[in-house]
N, C-alpha and C positions, 0 to 999 in steps of 0.2 A: 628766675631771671626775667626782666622786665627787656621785650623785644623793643628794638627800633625801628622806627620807619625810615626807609633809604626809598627816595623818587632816581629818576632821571639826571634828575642835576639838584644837587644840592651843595650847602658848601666845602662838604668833606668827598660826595662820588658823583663821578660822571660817568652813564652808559655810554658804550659807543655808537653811534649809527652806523653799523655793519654795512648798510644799502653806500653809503659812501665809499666805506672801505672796499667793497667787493666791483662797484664801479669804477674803483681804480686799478684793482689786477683780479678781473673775474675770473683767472685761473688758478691760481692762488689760494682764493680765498671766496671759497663757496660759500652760498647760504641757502637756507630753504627757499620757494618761492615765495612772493606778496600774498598769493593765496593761500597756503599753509599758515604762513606768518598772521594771517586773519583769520583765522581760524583753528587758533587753539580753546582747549576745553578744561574747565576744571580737571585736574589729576596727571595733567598732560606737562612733561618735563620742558623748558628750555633753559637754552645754557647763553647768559647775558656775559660780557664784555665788560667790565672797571676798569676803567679808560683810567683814570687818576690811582691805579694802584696796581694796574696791571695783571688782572687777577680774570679768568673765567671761571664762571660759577651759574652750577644746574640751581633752577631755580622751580618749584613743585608750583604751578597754576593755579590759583586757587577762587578767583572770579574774574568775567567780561566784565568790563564795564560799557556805560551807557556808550560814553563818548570813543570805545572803538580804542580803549588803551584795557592791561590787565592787571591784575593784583596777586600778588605770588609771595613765597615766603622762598627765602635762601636753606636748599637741603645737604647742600657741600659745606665743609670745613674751609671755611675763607682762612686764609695766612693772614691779613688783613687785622689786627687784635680790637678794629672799633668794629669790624663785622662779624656776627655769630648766626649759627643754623639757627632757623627759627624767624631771622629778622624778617620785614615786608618789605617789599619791592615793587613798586609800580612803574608798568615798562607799557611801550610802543610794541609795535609788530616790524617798525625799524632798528629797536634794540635787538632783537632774537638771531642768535647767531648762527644755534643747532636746536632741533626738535627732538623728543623722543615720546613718540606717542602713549598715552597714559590707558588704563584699562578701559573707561570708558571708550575713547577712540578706538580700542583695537575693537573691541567687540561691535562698532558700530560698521567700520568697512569687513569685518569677518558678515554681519549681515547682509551687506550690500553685495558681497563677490557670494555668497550661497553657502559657505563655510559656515560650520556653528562650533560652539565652544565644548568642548568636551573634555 
């Protein structure tokens, strides 16, 4: 099966910008911090907003890019029948709605607190 590329905005999906939504009822509707959100890692989960289909969907991390957006591929089952696992995704760190730190990351703060892997 031949992936597609899904950006930001395109004609058929729009992310959301969570920083908007959560600055309108930041009780409501948490998000990570800008810092987290700047720093995600290859293998590192989030879970992006389809504003035009109403759909959240974990997305597996899979490069930084230069200019400070990332490159991911969709690992959830989208209801959505033009989106499949598998597809790319290129998002902002104002798209990211949830994190879920990926093996890489854990084992990097398990070295920084003194904890090792066992």
């Amino acid at each position: 099966m031949k992936h597609k590329s899904v950006t930001s905005r395109t004609a058929k999906h729009v992310l959301a910008n969570v920083e908007q939504r959560h600055a309108t009822d930041p009780k409501t509707f948490e998000i990570p911090t800008r810092e987290e959100r700047e720093d995600l890692w290859p293998n590192d989960f989030v879970k992006l907003i389809f504003e035009d289909i109403g759909e959240r969907l974990w997305i597996a991390v899979l490069l930084r890019n230069d200019d400070g957006s990332y490159t991911g591929s969709i690992v959830s089952q989208p209801g959505d029948p033009s989106l499949n696992p598998g597809d790319i995704v290129r998002f902002k760190p104002e798209h990211v709605a949830d994190i879920e730190p990926g093996r890489w990351h854990k084992r990097r703060d398990e070295r920084c607190s003194g904890t090792s892997l066992q």
